[in-house]
C-alpha positions as CSV (number, residue, x, y, z in Angstrom):
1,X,-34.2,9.4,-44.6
2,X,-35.3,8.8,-40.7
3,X,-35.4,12.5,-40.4
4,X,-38.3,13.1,-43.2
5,X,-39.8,10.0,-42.3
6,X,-40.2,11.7,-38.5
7,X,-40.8,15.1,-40.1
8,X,-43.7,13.1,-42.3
9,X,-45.1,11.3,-39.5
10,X,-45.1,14.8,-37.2
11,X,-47.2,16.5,-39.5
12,X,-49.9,13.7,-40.2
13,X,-50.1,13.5,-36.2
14,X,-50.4,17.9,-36.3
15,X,-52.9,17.1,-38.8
16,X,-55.2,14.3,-37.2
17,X,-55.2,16.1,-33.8
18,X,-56.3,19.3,-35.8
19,X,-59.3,17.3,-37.1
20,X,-60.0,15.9,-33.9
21,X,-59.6,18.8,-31.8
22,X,-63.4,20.0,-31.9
23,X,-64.6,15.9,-30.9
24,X,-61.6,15.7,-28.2
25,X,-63.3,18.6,-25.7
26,X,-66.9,18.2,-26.8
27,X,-69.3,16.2,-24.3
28,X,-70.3,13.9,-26.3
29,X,-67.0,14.0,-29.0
30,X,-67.4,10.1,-30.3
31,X,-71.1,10.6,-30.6
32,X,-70.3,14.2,-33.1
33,X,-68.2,12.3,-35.2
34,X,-70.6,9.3,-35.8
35,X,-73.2,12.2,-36.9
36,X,-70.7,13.5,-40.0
37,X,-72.6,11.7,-42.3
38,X,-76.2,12.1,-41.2
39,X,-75.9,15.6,-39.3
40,X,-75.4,18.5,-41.8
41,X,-74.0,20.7,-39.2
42,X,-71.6,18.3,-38.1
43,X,-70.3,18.0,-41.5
44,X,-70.1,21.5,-42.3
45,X,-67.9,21.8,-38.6
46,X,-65.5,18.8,-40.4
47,X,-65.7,20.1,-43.8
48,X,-64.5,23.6,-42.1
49,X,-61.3,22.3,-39.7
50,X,-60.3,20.1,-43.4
51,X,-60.4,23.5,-45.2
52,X,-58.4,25.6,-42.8
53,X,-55.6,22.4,-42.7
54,X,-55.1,22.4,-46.1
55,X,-55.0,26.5,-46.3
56,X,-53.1,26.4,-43.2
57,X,-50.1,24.0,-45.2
58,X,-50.4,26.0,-48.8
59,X,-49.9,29.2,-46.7
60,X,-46.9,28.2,-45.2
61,X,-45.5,26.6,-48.3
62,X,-46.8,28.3,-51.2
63,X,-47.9,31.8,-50.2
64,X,-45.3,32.7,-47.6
65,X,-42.2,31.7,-49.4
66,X,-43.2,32.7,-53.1
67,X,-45.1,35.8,-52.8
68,X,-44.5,37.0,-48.9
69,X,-40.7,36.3,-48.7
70,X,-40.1,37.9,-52.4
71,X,-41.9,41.4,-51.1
72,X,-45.1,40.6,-53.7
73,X,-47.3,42.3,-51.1
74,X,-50.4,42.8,-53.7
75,X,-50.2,39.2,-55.0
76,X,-49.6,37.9,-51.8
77,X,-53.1,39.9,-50.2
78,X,-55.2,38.6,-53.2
79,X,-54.1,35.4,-52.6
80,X,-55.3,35.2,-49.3
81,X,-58.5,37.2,-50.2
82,X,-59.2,34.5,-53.4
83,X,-58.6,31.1,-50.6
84,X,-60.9,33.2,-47.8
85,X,-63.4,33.7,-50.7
86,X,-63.6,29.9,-52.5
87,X,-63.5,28.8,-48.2
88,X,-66.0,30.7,-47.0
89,X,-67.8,30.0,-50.6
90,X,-67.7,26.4,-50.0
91,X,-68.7,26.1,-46.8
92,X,-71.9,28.2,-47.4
93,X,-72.8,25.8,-50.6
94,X,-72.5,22.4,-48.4
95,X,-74.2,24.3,-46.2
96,X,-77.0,25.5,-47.7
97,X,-77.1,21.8,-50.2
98,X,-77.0,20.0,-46.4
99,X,-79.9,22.2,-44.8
100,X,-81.5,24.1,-46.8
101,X,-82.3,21.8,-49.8
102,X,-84.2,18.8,-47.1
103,X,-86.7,21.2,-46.1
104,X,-87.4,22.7,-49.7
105,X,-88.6,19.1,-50.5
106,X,-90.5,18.8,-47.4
107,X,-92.5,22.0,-48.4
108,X,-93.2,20.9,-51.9
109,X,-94.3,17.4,-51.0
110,X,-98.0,16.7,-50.1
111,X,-99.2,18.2,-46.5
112,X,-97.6,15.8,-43.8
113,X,-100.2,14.4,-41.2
114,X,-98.9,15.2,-37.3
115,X,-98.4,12.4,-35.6
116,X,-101.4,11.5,-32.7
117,X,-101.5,13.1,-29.2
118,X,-100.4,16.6,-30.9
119,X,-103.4,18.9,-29.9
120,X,-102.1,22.0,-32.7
121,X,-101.7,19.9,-35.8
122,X,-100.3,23.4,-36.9
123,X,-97.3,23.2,-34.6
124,X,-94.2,20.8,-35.9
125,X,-93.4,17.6,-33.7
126,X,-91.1,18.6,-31.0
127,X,-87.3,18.1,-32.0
128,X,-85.9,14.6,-30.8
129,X,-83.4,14.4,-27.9
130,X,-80.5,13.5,-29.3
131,X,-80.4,15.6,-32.2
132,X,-78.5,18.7,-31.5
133,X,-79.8,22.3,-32.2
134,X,-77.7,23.7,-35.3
135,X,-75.8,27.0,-33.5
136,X,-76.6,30.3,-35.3
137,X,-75.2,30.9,-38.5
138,X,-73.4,34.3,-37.1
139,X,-71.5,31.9,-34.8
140,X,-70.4,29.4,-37.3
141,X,-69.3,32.3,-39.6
142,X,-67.3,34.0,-36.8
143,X,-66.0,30.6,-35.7
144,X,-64.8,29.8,-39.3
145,X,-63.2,33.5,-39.3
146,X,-61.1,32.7,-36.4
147,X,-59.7,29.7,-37.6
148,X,-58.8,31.2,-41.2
149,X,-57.2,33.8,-39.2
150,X,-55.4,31.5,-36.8
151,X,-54.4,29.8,-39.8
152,X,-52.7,32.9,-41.4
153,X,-50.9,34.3,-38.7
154,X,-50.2,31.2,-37.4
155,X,-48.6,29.7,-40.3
156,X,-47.0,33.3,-41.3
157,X,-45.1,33.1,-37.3
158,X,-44.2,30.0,-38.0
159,X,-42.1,30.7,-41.3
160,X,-41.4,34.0,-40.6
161,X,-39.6,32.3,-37.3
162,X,-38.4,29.5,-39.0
163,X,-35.8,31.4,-41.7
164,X,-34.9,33.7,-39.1
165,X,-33.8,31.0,-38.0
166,X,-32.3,29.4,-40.5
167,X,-30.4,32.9,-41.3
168,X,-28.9,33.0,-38.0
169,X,-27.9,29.2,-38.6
170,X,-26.1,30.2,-41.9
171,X,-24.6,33.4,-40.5
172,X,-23.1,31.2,-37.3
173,X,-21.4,28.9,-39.8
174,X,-20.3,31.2,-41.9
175,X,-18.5,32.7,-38.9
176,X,-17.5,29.1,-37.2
177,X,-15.6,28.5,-41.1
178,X,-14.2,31.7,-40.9
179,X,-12.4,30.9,-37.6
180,X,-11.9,27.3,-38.5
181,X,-10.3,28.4,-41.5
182,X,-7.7,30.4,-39.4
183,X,-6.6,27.5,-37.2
184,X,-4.8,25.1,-39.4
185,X,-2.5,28.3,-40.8
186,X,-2.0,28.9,-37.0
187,X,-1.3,25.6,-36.3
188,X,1.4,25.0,-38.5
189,X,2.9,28.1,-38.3
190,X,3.6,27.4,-34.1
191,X,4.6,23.7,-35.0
192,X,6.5,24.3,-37.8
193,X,8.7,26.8,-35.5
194,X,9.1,23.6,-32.9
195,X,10.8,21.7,-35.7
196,X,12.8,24.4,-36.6
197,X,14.4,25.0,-33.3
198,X,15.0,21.3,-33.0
199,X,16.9,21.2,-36.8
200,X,18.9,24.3,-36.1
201,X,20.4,22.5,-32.1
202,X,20.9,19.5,-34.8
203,X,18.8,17.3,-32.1
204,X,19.0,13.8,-32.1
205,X,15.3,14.2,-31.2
206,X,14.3,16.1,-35.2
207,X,13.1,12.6,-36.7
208,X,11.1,11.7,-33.7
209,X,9.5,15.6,-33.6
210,X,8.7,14.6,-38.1
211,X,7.0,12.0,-36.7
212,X,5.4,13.6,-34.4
213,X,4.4,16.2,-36.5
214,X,2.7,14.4,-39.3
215,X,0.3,12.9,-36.6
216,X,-0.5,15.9,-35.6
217,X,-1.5,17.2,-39.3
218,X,-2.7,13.7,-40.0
219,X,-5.6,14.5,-37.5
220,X,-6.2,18.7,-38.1
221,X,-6.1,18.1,-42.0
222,X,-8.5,14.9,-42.3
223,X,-10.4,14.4,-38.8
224,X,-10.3,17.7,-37.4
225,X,-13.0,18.6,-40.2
226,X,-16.0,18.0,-39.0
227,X,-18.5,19.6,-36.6
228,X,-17.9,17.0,-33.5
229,X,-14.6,14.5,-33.5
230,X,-14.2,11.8,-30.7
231,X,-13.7,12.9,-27.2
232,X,-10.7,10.2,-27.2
233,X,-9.1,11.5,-30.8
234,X,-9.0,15.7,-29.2
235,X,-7.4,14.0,-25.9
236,X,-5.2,11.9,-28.7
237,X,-3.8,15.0,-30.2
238,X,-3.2,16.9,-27.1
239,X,-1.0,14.1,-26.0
240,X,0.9,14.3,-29.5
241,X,1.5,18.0,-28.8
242,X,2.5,17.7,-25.9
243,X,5.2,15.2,-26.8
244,X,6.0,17.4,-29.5
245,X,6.9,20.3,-27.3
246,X,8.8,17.6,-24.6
247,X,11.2,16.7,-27.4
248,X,11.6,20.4,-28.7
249,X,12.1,21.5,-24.5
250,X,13.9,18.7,-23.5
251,X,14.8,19.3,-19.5
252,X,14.6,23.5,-19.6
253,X,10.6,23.2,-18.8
254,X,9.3,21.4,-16.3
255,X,5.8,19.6,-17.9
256,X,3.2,18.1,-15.5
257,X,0.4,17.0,-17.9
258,X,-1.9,14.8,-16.8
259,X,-5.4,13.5,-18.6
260,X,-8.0,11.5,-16.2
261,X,-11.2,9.9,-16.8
262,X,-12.9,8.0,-19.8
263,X,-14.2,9.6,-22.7
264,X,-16.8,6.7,-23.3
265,X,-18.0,7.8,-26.9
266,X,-18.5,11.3,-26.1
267,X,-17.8,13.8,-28.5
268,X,-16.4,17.7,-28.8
269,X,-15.9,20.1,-31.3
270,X,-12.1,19.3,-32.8
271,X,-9.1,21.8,-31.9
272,X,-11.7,23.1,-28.7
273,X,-8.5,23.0,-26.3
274,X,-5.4,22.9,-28.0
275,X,-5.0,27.0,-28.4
276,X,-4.8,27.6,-24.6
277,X,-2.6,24.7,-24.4
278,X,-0.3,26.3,-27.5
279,X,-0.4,29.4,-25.4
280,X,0.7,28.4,-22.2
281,X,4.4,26.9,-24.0
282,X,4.4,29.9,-26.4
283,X,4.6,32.7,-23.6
284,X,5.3,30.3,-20.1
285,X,9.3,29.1,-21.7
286,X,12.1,31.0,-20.6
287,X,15.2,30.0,-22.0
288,X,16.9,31.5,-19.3
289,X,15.3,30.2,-16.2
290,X,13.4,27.2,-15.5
291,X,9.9,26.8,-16.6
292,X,6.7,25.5,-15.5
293,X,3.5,24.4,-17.0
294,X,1.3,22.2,-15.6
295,X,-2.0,20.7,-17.7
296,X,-4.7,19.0,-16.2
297,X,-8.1,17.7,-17.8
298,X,-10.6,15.4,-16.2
299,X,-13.5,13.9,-18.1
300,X,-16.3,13.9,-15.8
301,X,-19.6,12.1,-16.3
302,X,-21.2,15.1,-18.2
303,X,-18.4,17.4,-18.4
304,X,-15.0,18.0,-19.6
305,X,-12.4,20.1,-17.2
306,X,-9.6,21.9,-18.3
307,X,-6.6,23.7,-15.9
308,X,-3.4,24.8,-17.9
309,X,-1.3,27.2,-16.1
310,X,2.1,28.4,-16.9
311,X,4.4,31.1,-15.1
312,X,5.0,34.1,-17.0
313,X,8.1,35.5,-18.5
314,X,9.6,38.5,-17.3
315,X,8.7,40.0,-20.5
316,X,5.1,40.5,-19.3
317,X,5.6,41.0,-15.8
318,X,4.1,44.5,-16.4
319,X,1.8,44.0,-19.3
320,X,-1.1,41.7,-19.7
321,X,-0.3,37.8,-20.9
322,X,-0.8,38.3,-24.6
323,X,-3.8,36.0,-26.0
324,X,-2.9,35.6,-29.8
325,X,-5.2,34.6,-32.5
326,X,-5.6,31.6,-30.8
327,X,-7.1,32.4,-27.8
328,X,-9.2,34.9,-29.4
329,X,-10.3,32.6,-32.3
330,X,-11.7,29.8,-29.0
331,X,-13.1,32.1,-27.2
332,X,-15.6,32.9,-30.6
333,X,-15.8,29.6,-30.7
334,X,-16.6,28.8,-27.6
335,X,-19.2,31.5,-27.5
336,X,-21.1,30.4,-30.8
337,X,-20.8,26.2,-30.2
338,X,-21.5,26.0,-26.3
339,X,-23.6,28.9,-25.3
340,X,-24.6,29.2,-21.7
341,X,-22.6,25.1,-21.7
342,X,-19.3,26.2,-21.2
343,X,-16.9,28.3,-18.3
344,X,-14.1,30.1,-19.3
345,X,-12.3,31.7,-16.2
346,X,-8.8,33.2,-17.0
347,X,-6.8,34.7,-14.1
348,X,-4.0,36.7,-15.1
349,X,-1.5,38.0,-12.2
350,X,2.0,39.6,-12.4
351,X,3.5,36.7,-12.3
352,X,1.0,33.3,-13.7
353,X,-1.2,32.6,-16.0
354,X,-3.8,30.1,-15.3
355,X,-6.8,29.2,-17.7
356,X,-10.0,27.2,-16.1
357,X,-12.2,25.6,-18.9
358,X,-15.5,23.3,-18.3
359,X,-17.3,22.2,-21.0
360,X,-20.7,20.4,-20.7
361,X,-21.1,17.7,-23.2
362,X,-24.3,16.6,-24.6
């Protein structure tokens, strides 16, 4: 409701500052617009700008979208011909009613009697000083031009701009539910495997990891569903999944996670940060050996900084750290929610794997 009542408002205020637009740079612009009344040619200059408003708003909503838009060329070029016709009609009649039709009964009345001190009674009085010379009628016609022809390209730019844009606004979230859609089958499928390997050790540690768990979905399934989710509820989760994974490692991997800073009511696209997180325990755990991953974040004042590094598993000592659909699915993210406000610097050597994320928050 606050929206269209600021979209309403916008457009009277486009509209009013239209009208005014020929009074705000003339010399003498509050003097003009006393005159609409009594000057015919200041009338015919009001009469014109209220003309080319009103064509100016049924182009763009009428004539683009029902005739342009639906590739009805011919309809759509007679239309604009037929308004440039009844326009340019109308103007010409006030015109002509405003100028013209004074001086018709000025001829037909009796013989006017020049007032004294005039030596040519032949010659009219001499025009008063404050009334202003009515420019050319060429000029007004080629003024009126221009302004029916800003008002059609104008108004065409405009629309023609504005569903491009909306397009590209319905093919980004078509994409962003596309990738969203992947996550929660991603997401249970990794967690589901940490329960797994608790119930098969028979760990005393299996309710607590249940527990765990349903937190976890209780947040992807019902508040992970929105565009933006609380900066504190993302940071919430993260600390579930971690505990999740302590209880499913137990002493084998060493964990350093460590969260600073205050959200303070900021928000962030839900499930942002948990893939590289997911990575780091699904390809940094050796059995075998001990393991180490270390997770840092820091809420700054406009920015959120992520560090999660993990040492790599023999296994890919000689090939590149494996991303997953995870990884894959936030960087596309990333790229389509925070263009040009986010970092994402991976380094991958023989032997780590370290992921650098900032985010800047709005």
């Amino acid at each position: 409701m606050k929206q269209r009542a600021r979209f309403i408002i916008s457009h009277i205020g486009f509209g009013l500052a239209f009208l005014a637009l020929p009074y705000i740079f003339a010399p003498n612009g509050l003097g003009q617009l006393g005159q609409i009344v009594s000057n015919p040619h200041e009338l015919t200059n009001f009469l014109s700008y209220l003309l080319m408003l009103a064509f100016f708003y049924g182009h763009y909503y009428v004539l683009i979208p029902r005739f342009y838009f639906q590739e009805r060329l011919l309809t759509y070029g007679l239309s604009i011909a037929t308004c440039f016709i009844i326009i340019f009609g109308l103007l010409f009649w006030v015109d002509r009613r405003t100028v013209f039709s004074p001086m018709m009964e000025i001829t037909r009345g009796p013989r006017q009697e020049h007032p004294p001190g005039h030596p040519y009674p032949e010659m009219p009085p001499p025009r008063p000083e404050n009334e202003k010379q009515k420019p050319p009628v060429g000029f007004e016609l080629s003024h009126s031009l221009f302004l029916f022809l800003v008002g059609v390209f104008g108004s065409l730019a405009l629309q023609v701009n504005n569903r491009l844009r909306r397009t590209q606004q319905e093919k980004l979230n078509a994409e962003l539910s596309y990738l969203k859609a992947q996550i929660n089958p991603h997401f249970l499928f990794n967690t589901l495997n940490t329960i797994y390997a608790l119930a098969i050790e028979k760990s005393d540690s299996t309710p607590e990891a249940i527990v765990e768990l349903s937190a976890l979905m209780r947040y992807v399934i019902r508040d992970a569903q929105g565009e933006q989710v609380p900066l504190a509820r993302e940071l919430e989760y993260i600390n579930h999944y971690i505990a999740l994974q302590k209880l499913r490692l137990g002493e084998t991997v060493q964990i350093e996670a460590s969260v600073t800073g205050t959200p303070n009511g900021r928000k962030i696209t839900p499930l942002i940060l948990i893939s590289f997180i997911e990575n780091a325990f699904k390809y940094g755990v050796n059995p075998q050996e001990r393991s180490l991953i270390r997770i840092v974040i820091n809420v700054g004042q406009d920015k959120l900084s992520m560090n999660v590094a993990n040492k790599k598993l023999r296994l890919f000592y000689e090939e590149e750290m494996p991303g997953g659909i995870g990884v894959k699915n936030t960087k596309a993210r990333l790229d389509l929610l925070y263009p040009n406000k986010h970092l994402l610097v991976i380094t991958d050597t023989d032997t780590d794997y370290t992921v650098d994320l900032t985010i800047y928050l709005s």
